[in-house]
Structures are given as C-alpha cells and as structure tokens.
C-alpha positions in Angstrom: 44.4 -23.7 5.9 46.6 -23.4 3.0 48.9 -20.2 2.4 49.5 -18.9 -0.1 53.1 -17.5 0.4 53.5 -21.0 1.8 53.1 -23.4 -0.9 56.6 -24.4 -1.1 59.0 -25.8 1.3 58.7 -23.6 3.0 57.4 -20.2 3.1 58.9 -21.0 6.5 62.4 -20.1 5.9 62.2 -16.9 6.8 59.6 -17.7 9.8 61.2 -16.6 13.0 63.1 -13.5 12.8 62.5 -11.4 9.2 58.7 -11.8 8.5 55.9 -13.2 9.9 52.5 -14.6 9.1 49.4 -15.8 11.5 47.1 -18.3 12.0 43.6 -18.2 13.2 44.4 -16.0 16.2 47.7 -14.0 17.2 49.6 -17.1 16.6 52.6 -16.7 14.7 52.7 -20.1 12.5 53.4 -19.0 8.9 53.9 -16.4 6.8 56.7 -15.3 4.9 59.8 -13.7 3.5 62.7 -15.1 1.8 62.5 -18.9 1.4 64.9 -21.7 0.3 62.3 -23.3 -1.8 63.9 -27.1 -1.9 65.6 -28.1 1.8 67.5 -30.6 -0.7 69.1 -28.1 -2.9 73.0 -27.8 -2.4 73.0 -24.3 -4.1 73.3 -20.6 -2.2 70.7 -19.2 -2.7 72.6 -15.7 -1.2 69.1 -13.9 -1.1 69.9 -10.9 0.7 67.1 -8.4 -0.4 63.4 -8.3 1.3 62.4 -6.2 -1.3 62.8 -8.8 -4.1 60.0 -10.8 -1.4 56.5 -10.2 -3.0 54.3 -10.3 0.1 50.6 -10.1 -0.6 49.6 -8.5 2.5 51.6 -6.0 5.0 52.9 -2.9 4.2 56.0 -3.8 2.0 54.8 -2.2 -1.4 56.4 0.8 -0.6 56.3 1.6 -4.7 53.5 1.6 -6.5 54.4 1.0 -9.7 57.0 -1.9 -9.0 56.6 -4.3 -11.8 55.5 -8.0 -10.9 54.8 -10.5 -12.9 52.1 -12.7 -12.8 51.2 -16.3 -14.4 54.7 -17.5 -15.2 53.5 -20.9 -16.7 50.9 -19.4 -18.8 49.6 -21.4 -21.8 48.6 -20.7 -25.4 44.6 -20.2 -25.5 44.7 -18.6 -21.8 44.1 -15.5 -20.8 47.4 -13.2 -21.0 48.7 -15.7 -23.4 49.7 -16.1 -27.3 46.8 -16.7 -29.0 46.5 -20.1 -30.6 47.5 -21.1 -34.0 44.6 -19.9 -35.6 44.1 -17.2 -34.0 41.3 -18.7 -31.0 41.4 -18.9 -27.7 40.1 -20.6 -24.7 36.2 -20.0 -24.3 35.0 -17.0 -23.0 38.5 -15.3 -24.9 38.9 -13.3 -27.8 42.2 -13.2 -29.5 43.7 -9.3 -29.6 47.0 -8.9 -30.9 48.5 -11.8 -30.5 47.3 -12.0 -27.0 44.1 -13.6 -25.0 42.0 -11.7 -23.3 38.3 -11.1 -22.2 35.5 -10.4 -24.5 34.6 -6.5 -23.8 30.9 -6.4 -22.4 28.8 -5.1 -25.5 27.1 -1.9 -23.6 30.5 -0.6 -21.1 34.0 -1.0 -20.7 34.3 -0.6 -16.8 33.1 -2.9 -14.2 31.1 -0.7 -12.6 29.0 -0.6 -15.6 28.4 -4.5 -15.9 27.4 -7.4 -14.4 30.6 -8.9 -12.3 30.3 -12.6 -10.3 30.0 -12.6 -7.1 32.5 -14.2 -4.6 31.8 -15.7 -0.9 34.8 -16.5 1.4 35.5 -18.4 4.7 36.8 -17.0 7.8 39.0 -13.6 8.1 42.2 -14.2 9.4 44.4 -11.9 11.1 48.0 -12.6 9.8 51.0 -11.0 11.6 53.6 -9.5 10.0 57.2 -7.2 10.2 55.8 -5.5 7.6 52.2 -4.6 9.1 49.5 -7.0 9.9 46.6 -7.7 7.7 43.5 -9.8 7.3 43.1 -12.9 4.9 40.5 -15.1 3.5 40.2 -17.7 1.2 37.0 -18.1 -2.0 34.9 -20.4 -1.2 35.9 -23.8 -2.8 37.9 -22.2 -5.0 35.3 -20.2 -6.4 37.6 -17.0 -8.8 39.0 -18.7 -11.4 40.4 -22.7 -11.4 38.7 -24.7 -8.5 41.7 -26.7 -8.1 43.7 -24.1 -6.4 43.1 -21.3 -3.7 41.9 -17.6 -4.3 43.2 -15.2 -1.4 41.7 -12.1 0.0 44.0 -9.4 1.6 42.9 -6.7 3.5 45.6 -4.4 3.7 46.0 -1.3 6.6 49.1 0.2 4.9 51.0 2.2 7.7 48.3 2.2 10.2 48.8 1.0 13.9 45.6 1.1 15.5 42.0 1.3 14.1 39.1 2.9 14.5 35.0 2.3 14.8 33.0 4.1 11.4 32.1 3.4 7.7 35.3 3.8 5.7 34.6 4.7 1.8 37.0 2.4 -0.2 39.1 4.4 -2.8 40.1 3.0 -6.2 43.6 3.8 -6.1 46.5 1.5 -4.8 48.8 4.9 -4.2 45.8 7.1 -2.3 44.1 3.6 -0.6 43.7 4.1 3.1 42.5 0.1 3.3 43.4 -1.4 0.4 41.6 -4.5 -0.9 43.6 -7.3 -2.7 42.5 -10.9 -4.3 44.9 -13.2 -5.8 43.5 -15.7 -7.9 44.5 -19.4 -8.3 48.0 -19.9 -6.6 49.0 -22.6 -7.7 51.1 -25.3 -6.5 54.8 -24.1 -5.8 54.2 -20.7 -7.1 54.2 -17.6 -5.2 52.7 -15.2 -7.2 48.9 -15.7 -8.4 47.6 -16.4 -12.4 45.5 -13.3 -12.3 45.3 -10.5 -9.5 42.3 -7.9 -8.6 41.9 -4.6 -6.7 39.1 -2.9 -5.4 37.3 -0.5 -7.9 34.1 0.5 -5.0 32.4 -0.1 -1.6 33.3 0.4 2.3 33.6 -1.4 5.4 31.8 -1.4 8.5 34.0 -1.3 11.7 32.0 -2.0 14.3 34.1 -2.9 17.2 38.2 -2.6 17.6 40.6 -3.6 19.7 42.5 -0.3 21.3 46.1 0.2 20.0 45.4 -2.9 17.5 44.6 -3.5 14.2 41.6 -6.0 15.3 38.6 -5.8 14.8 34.8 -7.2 14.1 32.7 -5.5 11.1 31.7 -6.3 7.8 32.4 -4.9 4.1 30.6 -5.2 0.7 32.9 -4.0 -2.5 33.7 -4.5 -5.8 37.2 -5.9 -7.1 38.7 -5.3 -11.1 41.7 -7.4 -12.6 44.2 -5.3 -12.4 47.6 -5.8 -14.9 51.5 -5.5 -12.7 51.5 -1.7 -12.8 48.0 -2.3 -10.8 46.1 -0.8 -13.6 43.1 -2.5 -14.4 42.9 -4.5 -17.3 40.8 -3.6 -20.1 38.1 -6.3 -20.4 39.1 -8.2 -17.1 36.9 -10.1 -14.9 35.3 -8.1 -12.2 34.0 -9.6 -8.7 31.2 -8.4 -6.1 31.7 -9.2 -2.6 28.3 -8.4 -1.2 29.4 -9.6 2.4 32.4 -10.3 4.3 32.0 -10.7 7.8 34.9 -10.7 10.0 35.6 -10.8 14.2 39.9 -10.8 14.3 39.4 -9.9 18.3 41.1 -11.9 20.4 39.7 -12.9 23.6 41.8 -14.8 26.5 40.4 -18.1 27.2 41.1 -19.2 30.7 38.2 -20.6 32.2 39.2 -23.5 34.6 42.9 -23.5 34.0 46.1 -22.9 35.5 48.5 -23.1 32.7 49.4 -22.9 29.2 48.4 -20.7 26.1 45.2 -18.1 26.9 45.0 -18.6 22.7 45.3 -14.1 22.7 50.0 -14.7 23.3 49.5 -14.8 27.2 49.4 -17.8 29.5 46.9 -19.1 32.2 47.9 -18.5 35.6 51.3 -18.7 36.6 53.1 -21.4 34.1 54.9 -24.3 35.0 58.3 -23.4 35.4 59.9 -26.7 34.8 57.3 -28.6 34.5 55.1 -29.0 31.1 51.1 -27.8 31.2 48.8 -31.1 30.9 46.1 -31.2 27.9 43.6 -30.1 29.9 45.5 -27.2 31.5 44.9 -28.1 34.6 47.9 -29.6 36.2 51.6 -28.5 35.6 53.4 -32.8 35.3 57.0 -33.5 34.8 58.0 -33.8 31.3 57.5 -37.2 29.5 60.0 -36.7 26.2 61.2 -39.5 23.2 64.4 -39.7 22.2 65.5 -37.8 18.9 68.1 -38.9 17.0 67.8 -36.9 13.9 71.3 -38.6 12.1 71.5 -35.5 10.3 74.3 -36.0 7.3 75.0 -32.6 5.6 73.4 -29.0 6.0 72.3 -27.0 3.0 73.2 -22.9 3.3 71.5 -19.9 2.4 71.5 -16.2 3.2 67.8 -15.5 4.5 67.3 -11.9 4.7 71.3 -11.2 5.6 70.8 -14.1 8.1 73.5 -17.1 7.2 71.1 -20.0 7.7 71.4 -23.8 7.7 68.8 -26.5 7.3 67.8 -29.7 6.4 65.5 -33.0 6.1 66.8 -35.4 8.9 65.6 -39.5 8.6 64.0 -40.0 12.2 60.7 -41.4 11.8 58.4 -38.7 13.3 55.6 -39.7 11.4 55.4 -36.4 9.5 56.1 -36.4 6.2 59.0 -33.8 6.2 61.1 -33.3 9.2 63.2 -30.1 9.1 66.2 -29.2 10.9 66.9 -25.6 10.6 69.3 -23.2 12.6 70.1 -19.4 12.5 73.7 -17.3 12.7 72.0 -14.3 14.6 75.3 -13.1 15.9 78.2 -13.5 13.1 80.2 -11.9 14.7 79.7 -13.2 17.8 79.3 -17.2 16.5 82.0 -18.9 17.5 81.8 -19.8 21.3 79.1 -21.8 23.6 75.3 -20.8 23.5 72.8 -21.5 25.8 69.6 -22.6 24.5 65.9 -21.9 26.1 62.6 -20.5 25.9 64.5 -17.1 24.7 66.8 -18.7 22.2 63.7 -18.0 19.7 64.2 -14.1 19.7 67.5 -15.0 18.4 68.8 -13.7 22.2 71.5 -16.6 22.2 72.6 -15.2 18.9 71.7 -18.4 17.2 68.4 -20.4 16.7 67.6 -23.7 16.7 63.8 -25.9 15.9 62.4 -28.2 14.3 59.7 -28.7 11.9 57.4 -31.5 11.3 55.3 -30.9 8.3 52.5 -33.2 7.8 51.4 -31.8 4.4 53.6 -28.8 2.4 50.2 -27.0 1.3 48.6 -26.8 5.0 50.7 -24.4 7.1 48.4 -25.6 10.2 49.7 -29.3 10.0 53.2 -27.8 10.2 54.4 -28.3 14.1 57.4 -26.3 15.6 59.4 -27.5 18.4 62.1 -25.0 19.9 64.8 -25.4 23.0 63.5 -25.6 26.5 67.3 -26.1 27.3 70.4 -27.3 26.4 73.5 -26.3 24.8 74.9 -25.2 21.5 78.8 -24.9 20.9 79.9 -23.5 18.0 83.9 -24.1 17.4 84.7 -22.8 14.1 82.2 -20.6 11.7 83.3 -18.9 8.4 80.8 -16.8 6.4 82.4 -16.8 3.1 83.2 -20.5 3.0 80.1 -21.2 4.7 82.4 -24.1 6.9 80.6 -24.8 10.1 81.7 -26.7 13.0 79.6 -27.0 15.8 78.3 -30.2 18.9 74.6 -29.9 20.7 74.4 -30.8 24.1 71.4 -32.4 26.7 69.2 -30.4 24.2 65.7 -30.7 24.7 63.5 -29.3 22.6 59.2 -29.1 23.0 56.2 -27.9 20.8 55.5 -24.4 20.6 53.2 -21.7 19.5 54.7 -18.5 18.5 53.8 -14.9 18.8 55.3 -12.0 18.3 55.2 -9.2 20.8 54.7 -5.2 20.5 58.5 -4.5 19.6 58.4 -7.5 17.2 60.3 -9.9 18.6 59.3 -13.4 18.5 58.4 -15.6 21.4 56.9 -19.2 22.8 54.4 -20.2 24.5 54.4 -24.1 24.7 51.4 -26.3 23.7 49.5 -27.8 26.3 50.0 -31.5 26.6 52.6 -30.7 23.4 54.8 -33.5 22.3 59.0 -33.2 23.7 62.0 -34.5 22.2 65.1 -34.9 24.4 67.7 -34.9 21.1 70.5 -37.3 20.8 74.1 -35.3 21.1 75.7 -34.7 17.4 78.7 -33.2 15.9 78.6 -31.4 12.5 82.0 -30.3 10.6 81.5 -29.3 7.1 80.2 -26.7 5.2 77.2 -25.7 4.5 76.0 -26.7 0.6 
C-alpha cells in the first residue's frame, strides 16, 4: 500500500517517537513527521519544527488559513500553470490571466449545481497518529486526476477521542467541520504535498457500529468533494467529485483461535508470550531463537535533528536481500547520553534514552514491504556525545535484534510485539567515532 507521506526515504524518519502512521489494523508501520529525505545526504538538515510537517490526516492543522502550496513542479499548459505561448492550454483548460484553469460549466459556477465524476476507493484504513488518528483510502487505480500516481482519501476527526453511532451531516467549512473530508490528488513520486487538493462541499456518514473510547468504527458515507485552492477555498471552476459510497469496518477484532503466542493483530498477544523464546509461524509453539549473523560494516553516520531529537542513520552494505537497509539510532536522553544503555523490548519507547532498528525496505513507495527489526537485548555504550559538533562515539555489544510490529498504546508511547516466526539478527560488535555528517 503506498503512502503518501511516505514516498521518500523515508517518511520513516520520524517513525518511532514524534508521529505515527498505521497500517491495515492498529499497527504502527508508517506514517510521518519530519523526514531526512536522502539517508546519503551529508547535510543537517536541523529540522526542529513539527509545524513546518504538512500531515494530511490528524489533528495538526491547528490554523486554518496556513498557506501550503501545492504542485511545486507544475508545467506550462497545466492546470495552475502559465499559460502557453499562445495563450492555450492543456485540454479541458482555458487560459485566464496568464494562468490555466478549468472551463466554468455553462449553466452554474458551484459544484453542487453540475455534474461532478464520480470516485470509488479501496479499503479504509485506520492510520495512527500523535496528532489524532484518522482513516485513509486510496482511488481506485488511480482514478482523480493522472493514473500513474495515487489519490488519497482522509477522514479527519479533529479533536475527537471517541465516537459515536448516528448520521452525521457533513459541513462545508474546514474551520466549523466536525469530520472533515480530505482528497489529495496525484502524489507523486518524492513529493509530499499532492498536484491538486479537494474538500468536502455536501453529504453525511453512517456510523453504524464503534468501538467504545475509540475512534473505530464500521459505517458508510456518500459526499461530494470541490478543489479547493491553499487558503482551502474552493477554486472557481475546479473539478468536483461524488463519492456515492464508501464503506468502511476500522474495528479491530483479536484473533487468537488455536494459539498460544504472538500478535492477536488488535496490539495484544496470544496467551502468555514466550519470554525468551521466539513464537513459531503458526503460533503454536514458543522455539529457541534461530538468528544470522549481521555484520552491517557501517562506515559513516549522516545527522539530523528530527523533531528536537539529534538522530543518526544510514544505508549499511550487508546483503539482506532488501533493496535499502537502514541503520538508524535516536539521542532520547541528551543530557543523559553519555554512559552504558541497555537495549530490549522497551528500548523502543525511547526508555533506554536511545533507540536503535533496523529497516529493510523492499520497495521506497510500499510502506508494507518495509520490515523493522528492534533490540531483544544487548548493549549500547555511548563514550563521548556532543550536540553542537554532532561528534559521536559509541561500541554495541551481544546485540540481538528481531522483527517487530509496532503499536502505540493509550498514553502514546510506542511499543513491540514481535512477528511470529519473524526473521533475527544477532549483529556483529562495532565501534563508531566520528561525527555525524
């Protein structure tokens, strides 16, 4: 499933700690904050500020009118661009004032007074975040706009904590909107922002079953959405889209039949755990752990400030067989750094006061072929650290390090649950002493 705050490498960086996205389920595999968008890049990136993050869904737009920009590799002929040379543009355009845009319909200039397409979309999924949880779907091959890149429905609760059963009117204002309605169209490859973006103008949705004290749910919605401009306003002869019916069931419901272990796919496990032991494929049998050796030769570390968090990563050589292998780590504790941490299932709330996975990332558009792999044990030790120089000097020990699925509890705070019959890496010991680039 691709994400769309995840196109580039990787909407990751700011996984674990700051903001958070989802997959199918509860699981926390994705979504998205502040992101270092080239693990090769020897620059700071010294990004500091969550509000310069444009999240599409969760509760961060706490201004209305903030001004974001949209389409920044627009070209002459398209729609928000200059017109072309005389004076045309792309079919289905008019030239205005220098600019494209869309022809006007000849009887109205509001949506609700014309014919609009209609859109279909795949499964809802509930995506986690710090900010406030939302749903997401994605057009139907591509169906708004260019079919070469994905269109992205958010379904956005604002400040809301739990929901409730009823027919909710949908209101056309983004300041007033009790559920508010969002669809990005064509994101495109290493962009984070979409060409064109839409809001809903009319309609409701069905609740027909929640969750207590969640934001899950199973119902259904029919609405109308209008290109809106970056003050949300909508555009004067925009496109306009009917969504006749989106069906949705985000409930999660523990599956445990027949096992004693592992990941209930709702954040809780099957019976009792392991303990030591790892949780078979089948969750049936808690067997010792079976790991390969790691030896991840890791060269130089690039640095960046992620959300006020001094963080270090990289692309290490061992063959995995994924085609990026990330070595990140996490200063959760500055002022604490400098001393021996213990690493374990805990390590990933940032408990330790530093962080340490792995990411193998199969392909850099699908966040579901990205695996994570975070301490079972071992040791960090981190000798010298200076924030300002970004020098680092740190040794891991008997680390051992398994694949995970993350969640992220009531307060927050991240967790593990290791996958069932999950690959282990027992990593080879390794010194760093530099800084950070």
């Amino acid at each position: 499933m691709k994400k769309f705050l995840m196109i580039s490498l990787l909407i990751f960086a700011a996984l674990f700690f700051i903001s958070c996205g989802g997959s199918k389920k509860d699981k926390d595999k994705t979504d998205t904050g502040d992101t270092d968008t080239d693990v090769t890049d020897t620059a700071d990136s010294s990004d500091t500020d969550p509000a310069s993050d444009t999240e599409p869904g969760g509760n961060n737009d706490e201004d209305p009118d903030d001004d974001i920009e949209y389409g920044s590799d627009i070209q002459p002929g398209e729609y928000n661009g200059p017109c072309l040379e005389d004076n045309t543009c792309d079919e289905g355009l008019v030239c205005e004032n220098g600019t494209c845009i869309y022809k006007k319909s000849d009887d109205s200039d509001t949506a609700a007074e014309r014919e609009c397409e209609t859109l279909e979309f795949g499964e809802v999924y509930y995506m986690n975040s710090s900010s406030g949880d939302y749903y997401e779907a994605y057009a139907e091959n591509g169906m708004a706009g260019d079919k070469a890149y994905s269109d992205v429905l958010d379904i956005d609760f604002r400040n809301k904590k739990e929901l409730e059963t009823g027919t909710f009117t949908l209101s056309d204002s983004r300041k007033t909107c009790e559920y508010c309605i969002f669809l990005g169209e064509d994101f495109k490859t290493n962009e984070t922002t979409p060409t064109k973006k839409y809001f809903q103008e009319s309609g409701e949705l069905v609740f027909e079953e929640v969750q207590e004290g969640t934001l899950r749910s199973r119902g259904h919605g029919s609405f109308r959405l209008v290109e809106i401009d970056s003050k949300y306003e909508p555009v004067d002869g925009g496109r306009c889209y009917d969504v006749k019916n989106l069906e949705w069931d985000t409930i999660c419901r523990p599956d445990c039949d027949g096992k004693i272990c592992g990941d209930d796919g709702c954040g809780g496990t099957c019976g009792d755990g392991c303990g030591e032991l790892a949780c078979n494929a089948a969750q049936t049998e808690c067997v010792p752990y079976d790991c390969e050796t790691l030896d991840m030769n890791i060269v130089s570390l690039n640095y960046y400030m992620n959300y006020g968090i001094p963080t270090y990563q990289t692309m290490y050589s061992a063959s995995t067989g994924a085609d990026y292998n990330i070595f990140y780590m996490e200063i959760v504790d500055t002022a604490n750094a400098v001393g021996e941490h213990i690493l374990d299932e805990n390590s990933v709330s940032g408990a330790a006061g530093v962080t340490l996975s792995l990411w193998e990332i199969e392909d850099i558009n699908d966040a579901d072929s990205t695996v994570f792999y975070f301490p079972k044990k071992g040791t960090l030790t981190i000798y010298e650290y200076d924030k300002e120089s970004t020098y680092i000097s740190f040794s891991t020990e008997d680390v051992m390090v398994e694949e995970v699925t993350m969640y992220r509890d009531d307060n927050g705070v991240r967790y593990t649950i290791p996958v069932a019959g999950g690959k282990c890496y027992d990593l080879v010991d390794f010194e760093y002493h530099d800084r950070g680039y």
